[in-house]
N, C-alpha and C positions, 0 to 999 in steps of 0.2 A: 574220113573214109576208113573202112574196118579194114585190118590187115589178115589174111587169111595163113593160118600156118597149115604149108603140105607136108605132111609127115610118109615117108617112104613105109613099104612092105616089109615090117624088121617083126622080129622077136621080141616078148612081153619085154626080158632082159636089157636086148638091146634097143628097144623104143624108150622105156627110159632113161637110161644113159644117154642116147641120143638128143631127149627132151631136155635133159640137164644143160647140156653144152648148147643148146638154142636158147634157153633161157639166158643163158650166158650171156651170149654174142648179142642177143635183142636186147640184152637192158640197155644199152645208149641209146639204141633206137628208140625206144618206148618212153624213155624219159626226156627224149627233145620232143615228141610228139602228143605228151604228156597223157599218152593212151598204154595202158597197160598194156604187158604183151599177152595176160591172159586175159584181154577180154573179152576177145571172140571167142574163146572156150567158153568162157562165164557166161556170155548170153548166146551158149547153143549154139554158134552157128560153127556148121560141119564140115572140117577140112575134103579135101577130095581124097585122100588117100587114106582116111584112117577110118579102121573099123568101128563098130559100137562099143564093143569089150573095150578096146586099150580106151576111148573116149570117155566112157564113161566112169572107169578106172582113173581119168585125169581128172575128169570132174571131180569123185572122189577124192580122191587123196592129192587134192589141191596144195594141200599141206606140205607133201611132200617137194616143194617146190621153195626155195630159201627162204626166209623167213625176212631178210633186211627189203624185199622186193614188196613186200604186202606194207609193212610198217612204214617206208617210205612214204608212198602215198597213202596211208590213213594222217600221219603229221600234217603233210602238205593241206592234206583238206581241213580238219582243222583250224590249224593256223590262219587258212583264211577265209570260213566261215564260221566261225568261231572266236577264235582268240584276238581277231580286229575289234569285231564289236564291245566283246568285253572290257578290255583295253580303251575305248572310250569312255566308255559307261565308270571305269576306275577313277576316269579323272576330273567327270563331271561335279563330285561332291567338291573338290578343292578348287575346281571354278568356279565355284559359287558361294564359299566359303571366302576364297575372297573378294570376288565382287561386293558381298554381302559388308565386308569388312571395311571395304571404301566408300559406301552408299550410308553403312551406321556413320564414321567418321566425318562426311560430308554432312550427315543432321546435326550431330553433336557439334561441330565448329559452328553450324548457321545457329543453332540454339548460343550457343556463348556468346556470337556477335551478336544478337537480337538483346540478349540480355546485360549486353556491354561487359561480360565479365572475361576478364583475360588469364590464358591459362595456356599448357604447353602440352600438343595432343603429339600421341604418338599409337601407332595400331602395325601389328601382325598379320599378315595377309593369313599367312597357311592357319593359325589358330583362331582368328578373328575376335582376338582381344585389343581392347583399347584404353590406353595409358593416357592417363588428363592427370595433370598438376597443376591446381588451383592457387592460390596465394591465399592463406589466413590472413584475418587481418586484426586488429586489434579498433577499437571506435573508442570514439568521447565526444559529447555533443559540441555544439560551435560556441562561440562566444554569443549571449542572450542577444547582443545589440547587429549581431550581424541579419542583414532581411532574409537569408536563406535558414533561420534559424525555427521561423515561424512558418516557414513552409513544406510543401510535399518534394520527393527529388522529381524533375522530369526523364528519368529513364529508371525505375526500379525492375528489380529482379523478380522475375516470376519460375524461379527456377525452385525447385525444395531446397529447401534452409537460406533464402535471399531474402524472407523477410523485412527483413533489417535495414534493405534497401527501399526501402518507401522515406524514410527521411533523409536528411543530409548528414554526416558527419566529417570528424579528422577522423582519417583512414591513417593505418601505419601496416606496413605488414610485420608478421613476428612468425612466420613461417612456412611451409608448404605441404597439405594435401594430397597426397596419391589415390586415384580411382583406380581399379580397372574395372570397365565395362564390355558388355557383350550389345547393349542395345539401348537406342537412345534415349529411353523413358528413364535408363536407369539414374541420366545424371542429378546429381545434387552439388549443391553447393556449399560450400564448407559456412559453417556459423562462425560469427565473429564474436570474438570479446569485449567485455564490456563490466566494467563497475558496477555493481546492482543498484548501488545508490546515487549513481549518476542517471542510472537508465531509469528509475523510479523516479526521480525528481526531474527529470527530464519530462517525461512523460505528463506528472502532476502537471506542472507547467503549461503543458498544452489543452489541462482542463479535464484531463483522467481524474477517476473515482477510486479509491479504494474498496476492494471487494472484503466486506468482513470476513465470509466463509472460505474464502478461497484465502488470503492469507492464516486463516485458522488450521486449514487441512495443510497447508505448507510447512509453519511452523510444527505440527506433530507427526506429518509424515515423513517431510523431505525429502529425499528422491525415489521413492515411491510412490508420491503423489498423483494422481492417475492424470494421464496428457487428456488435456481441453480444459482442467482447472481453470477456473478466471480467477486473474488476480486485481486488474485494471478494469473497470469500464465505463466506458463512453460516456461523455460528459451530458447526452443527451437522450440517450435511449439505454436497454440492458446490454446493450452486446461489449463483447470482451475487446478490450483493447491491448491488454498483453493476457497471455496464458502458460501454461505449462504445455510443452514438446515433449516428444516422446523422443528418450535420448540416446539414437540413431550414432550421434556424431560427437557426443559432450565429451567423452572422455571422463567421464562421473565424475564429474559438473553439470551442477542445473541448466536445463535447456527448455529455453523460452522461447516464444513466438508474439509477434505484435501484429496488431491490425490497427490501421484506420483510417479513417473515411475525410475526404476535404470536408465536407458538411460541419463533420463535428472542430473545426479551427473557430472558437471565438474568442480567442484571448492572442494579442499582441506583446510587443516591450512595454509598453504603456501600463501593463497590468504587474499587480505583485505577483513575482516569484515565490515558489514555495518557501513555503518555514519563516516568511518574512510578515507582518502585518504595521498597517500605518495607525499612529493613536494620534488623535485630532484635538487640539484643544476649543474651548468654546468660552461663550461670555462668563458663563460661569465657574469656568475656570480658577479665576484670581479671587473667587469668593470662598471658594469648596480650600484653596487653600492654606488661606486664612483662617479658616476653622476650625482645619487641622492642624495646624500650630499651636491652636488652645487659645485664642484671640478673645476678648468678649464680640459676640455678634453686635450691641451697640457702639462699641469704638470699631468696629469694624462699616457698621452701616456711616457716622459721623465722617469718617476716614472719607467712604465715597462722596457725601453730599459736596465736603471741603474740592474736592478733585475731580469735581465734575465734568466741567470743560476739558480738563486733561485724562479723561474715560474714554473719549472716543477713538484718538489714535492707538490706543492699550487694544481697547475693542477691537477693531481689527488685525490690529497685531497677532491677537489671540486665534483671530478667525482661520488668518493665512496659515498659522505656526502650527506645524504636526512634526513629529518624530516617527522613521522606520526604522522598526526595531527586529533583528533575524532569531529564532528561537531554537539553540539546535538541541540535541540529547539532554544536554548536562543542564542547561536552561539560557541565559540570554548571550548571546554569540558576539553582539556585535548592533549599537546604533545610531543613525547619523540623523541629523536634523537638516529638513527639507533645505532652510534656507541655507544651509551649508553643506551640502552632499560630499564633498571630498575631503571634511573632516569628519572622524570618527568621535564620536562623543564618551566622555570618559565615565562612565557611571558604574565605577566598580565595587556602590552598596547593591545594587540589584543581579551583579556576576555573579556564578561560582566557583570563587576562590577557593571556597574548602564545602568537604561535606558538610559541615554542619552549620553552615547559610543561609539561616530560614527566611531570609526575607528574599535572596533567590530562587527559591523554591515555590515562597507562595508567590512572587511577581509571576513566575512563566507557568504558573497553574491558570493563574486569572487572566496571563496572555491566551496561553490556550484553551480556556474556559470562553473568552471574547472569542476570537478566533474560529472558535469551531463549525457556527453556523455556517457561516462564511465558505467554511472548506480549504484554509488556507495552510492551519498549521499539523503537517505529519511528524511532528521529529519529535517531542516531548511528551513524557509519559508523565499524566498525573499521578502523584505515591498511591498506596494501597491502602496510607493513614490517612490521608485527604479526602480518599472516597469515602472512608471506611466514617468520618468525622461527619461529612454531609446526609448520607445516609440516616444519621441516626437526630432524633428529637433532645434538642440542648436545652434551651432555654425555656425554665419555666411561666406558665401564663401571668401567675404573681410579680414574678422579677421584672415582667415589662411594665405592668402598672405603675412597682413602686419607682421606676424609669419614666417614668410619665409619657411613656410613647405609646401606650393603652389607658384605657380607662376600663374601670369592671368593670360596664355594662358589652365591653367587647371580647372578653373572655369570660370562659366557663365559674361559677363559684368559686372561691378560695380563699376566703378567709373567713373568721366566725364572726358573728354578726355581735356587736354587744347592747347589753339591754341597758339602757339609758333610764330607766325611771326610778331609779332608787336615787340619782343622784336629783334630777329634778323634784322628788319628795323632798330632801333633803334642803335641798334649795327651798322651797316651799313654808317649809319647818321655821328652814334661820329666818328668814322673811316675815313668820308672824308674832317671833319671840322678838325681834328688833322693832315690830309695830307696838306690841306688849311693855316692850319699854320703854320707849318713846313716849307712850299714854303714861305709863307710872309716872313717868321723870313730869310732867305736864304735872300733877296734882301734888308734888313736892313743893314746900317753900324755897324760895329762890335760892338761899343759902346754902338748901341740901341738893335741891335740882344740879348747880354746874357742876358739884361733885360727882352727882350721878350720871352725869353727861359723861366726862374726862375718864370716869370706871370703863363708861361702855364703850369709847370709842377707844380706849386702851385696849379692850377684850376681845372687840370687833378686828382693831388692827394683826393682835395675835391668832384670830381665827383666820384672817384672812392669808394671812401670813403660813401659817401651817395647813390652811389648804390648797393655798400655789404649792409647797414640796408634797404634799398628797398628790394635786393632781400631775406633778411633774413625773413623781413615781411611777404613777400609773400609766402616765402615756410612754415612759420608757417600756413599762410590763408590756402595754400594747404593743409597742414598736417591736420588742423581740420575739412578740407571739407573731406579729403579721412578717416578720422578717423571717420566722421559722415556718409558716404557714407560706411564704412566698415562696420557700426555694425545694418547696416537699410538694408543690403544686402540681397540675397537670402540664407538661410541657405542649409546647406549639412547633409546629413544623416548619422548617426553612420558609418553604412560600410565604406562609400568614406573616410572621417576624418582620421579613423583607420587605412586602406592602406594608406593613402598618410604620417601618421606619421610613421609608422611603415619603410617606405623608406627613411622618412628621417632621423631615428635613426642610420639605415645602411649605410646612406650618413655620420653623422655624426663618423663612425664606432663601436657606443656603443653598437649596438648587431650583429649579422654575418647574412648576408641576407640569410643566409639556416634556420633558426628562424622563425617555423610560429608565430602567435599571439599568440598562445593558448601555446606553448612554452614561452614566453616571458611573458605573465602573470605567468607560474607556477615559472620564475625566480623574480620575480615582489613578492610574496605571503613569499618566502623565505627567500627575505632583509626585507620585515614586520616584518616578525618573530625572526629574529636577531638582528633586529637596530630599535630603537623606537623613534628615529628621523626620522628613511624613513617611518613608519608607521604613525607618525602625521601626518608629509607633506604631505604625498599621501591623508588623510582621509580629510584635509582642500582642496586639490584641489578640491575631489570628491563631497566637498560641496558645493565648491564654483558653480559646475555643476549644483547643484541642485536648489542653488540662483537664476541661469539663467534661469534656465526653467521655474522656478515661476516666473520670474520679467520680462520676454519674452524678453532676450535677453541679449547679454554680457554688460555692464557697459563703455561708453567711457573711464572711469578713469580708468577701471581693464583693458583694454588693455594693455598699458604701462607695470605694471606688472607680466603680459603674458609673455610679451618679453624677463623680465629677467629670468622667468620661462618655457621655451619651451621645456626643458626635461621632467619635470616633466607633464607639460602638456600632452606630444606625450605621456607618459605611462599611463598616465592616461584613455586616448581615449581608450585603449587598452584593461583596467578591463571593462569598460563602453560597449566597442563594445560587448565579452563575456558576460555579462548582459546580456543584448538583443538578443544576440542570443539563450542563455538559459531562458528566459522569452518567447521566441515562441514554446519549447518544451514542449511537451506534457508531459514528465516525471516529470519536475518542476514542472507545475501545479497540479501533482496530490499531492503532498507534500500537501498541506494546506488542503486538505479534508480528505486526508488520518493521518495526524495528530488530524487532529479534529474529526475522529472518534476515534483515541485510548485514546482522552481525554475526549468522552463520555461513551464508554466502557471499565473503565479499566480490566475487567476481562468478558470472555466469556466460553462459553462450545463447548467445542469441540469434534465430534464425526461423 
């Protein structure tokens, strides 16, 4: 209800003054009734006693009315239509800031329990940061013989950098992680450590592949390597089973990532371990040698005929008996023989003892020259002089003739043909001056005839006599022209050399023509490892190989004994040929890079 002010019949003077001291007296009224006391002036409505002049004069100079009476009630309204709502609306971000803050916090914990990974979260409501502390861990694969060893884990991490978590290992921790997060895509998981060459042989193991190119850009680039590198792949298709990560977390250390798939598991305990391969012996064994020893192959054939009955238990002997032997860097590590597995066998001519151990050297070239089809040995780098020896054409086509492991009609010309008919004139000649005599001596009397007789077989004996040192001369002459025409000849290439000794082993019958090469080297590797006289001898041939290839060519004087050595020779061709054909594979090759990265990195992260 409006309140009406009656204003008396006063002077302009005294109606304001008078309106002062009402304004006065009605402010408590008007502020319990929370109606202004001018607001029946404000909206017009007209006292009963007041004129137009002095009214509209109030209207006017409303102003002139105190100043705390207007500003009171402009705050009050305000304040509450105004300054409530704002006041809400101020505190809506920080309620949802932290709602937000416990809603991320709730995924991020259901993500670490999903992914079994334990860690200590802690979040800021007003900031809506989130604090996780991970445990680093440090890994090394299990023991081979244990069964989780060959398997996948049943709960792996599918978080960024859990990689790692798809196999089993010994976990250790060796530190701790701090995140902070704002949102729960952000988390990752810390990469674990690991030995490069445990993780690499680890892996080998399970039937990984080495990647040539991908350990090639590793070794030249190293941690610029660009991430998705392959370095591993899959034992049955191209895909990558380890690769290079992009290094988020390393710490600048290599950061790797591994895949793989159940599918690709086809190797057990039951299978060699990397850098290890098994050398089998066979019947031929105890002949190959004997051979080598320098034996004659007829007391060696008599030998068997005598001991016949007693060949068959040997026979099998041979059959069951194999040695595993492990190949690592420097060349043979370490090997046991089957029927005795928990002794270590002492064969310290094939170790190396010192750098200059040539017959260690060529044994674990011809290991892993065997080996290599196979896919078994990573760890030994063939020399650079080994390659560099097979690569090149040694033995000339002559030298193998006068070796009797060719015949000229199986190599190219090379020697000069000699003309024979001057000496069969000659022949011819004495033949009809000895008919010529034999008729004279006939028409002599008896008395001069026997004298004539005794002259000529006296003459006869002297011609004959001085043309055996003629013709012995001569065949020496020959001999040093075909022995200087042998070794100036056209040389033969590893391959041809290898077949043609390899047939004439089987001519000679010291191995059974169903024996490829690669057989008869692993029988070759065997008698090294038994007999350290066959392991000298073979180690001086293969150097004497290597003399040749530096000195461009066989030695007239080493021909000769060649000759007494043609056995040892033809086996020899044999480790040599395998060389070379293992020096053109690709898997060989990547040995040296792929070594010389795990001697740059010995420790990487993996996730």
């Amino acid at each position: 209800m409006s309140s009406v002010l009656v204003v008396p019949a006063l002077s302009r003077g005294q109606t304001r003054q008078h309106l002062g001291n009402l304004c006065a007296a009605a402010q408590p009224q008007a502020t319990a009734n929370r109606l202004p006391l001018w607001y029946s002036l404000k909206n017009n409505e007209k006292p009963l006693a007041v004129d137009n002049d002095l009214l509209n004069t109030f209207q006017a100079g409303s102003s002139s009315c105190p100043s705390n009476v207007a500003s009171m009630s402009s705050a009050v309204d305000i304040i509450t239509y105004v300054g409530i709502p704002l006041a809400v609306l101020g505190v809506l971000p920080t309620l949802y800031t932290c709602l937000k803050s416990l809603f991320t916090l709730r995924s991020i914990r259901r993500m670490l329990d999903e992914n079994g990974v334990s860690a200590i979260t802690r979040s800021s409501l007003l900031s809506g940061i989130i604090e996780i502390e991970i445990p680093r861990k440090s890994i090394i694969p299990l023991d081979r013989f244990d069964p989780p060893y060959f398997e996948l884990s049943y709960t792996p991490s599918h978080l960024r950098g859990g990689t790692w978590t798809i196999f089993n290992w010994k976990e250790m921790v060796i530190g701790v992680k701090a995140y902070r997060l704002q949102y729960h895509d952000e988390l990752i998981q810390p990469q674990a450590e690991v030995e490069f060459e445990q993780l690499i042989a680890f892996l080998l193991d399970r039937g990984a592949v080495p990647s040539v190119a991908g350990f090639k850009d590793l070794r030249s680039s190293g941690l610029w390597t660009p991430a998705g590198t392959k370095l591993l792949l899959s034992p049955i298709t191209s895909d990558a089973a380890l690769i290079v990560s992009p290094p988020d977390d390393s710490d600048g250390i290599l950061s790797l990532a591994v895949n793989w798939q159940p599918e690709w598991d086809k190797r057990n305990c039951d299978s060699l371990p990397p850098y290890w391969m098994r050398v089998v012996s066979c019947v031929s064994t105890s002949t190959i040698k004997n051979a080598l020893k320098g034996e004659k192959l007829e007391e060696i054939k008599e030998d068997e005929k005598e001991l016949e009955l007693e060949k068959i238990p040997t026979i099998l002997h041979d059959i069951a008996s194999a040695i595993r032997i492990r190949i690592g860097s420097a060349g043979l590590d370490e090997a046991y023989n089957e029927d005795e597995p928990k002794t270590r066998m002492l064969v310290p001519h094939v170790m190396p003892r010192s750098h200059d151990n040539h017959c260690a050297t060529w044994f674990a070239s011809a290991c892993t020259a065997l080996g290599a089809p196979k896919g078994g040995l990573w760890s030994f780098v063939i020399p650079d002089d080994v390659k560099l020896l097979v690569r090149r054409d040694v033995i000339p086509c002559g030298v193998m003739v006068l070796l009797e492991i060719m015949t000229d009609e199986q190599v190219p010309t090379w020697r000069t043909e000699y003309d024979t008919r001057q000496e069969e004139l000659e022949k011819q000649i004495k033949l009809q001056e000895r008919t010529r005599s034999m008729m004279m001596e006939g028409r002599l009397p008896p008395d001069q005839r026997s004298a004539a007789i005794r002259a000529r077989m006296d003459r006869e004996h002297q011609e004959f006599h001085n043309e055996h040192r003629r013709k012995t001369l001569l065949y020496e002459q020959r001999k040093e022209q075909s022995l200087t025409e042998a070794t100036t000849s056209q040389r033969l290439g590893f391959p041809v050399v290898a077949e043609a000794s390899r047939k004439w082993l089987v001519a000679q019958e010291i191995v059974s023509d169903k024996m490829t090469a690669t057989e008869i080297v692993e029988q070759l590797l065997f008698c090294m490892i038994e007999d350290a006289g066959i392991a000298t001898r073979m180690s001086d041939m293969l150097n004497r190989w290597r003399h040749w290839a530096e000195s461009g060519g066989v030695p007239r004087n080493q021909v000769s004994e060649l000759q007494a050595q043609v056995t040892l020779f033809a086996f020899s061709t044999l480790i040599l040929a395998s060389i070379k054909e293992a020096a053109n594979d690709s898997a060989v090759n990547v040995v040296s890079d792929m070594q010389e990265c795990i001697r740059m990195w010995r420790k990487v992260r993996l996730g």
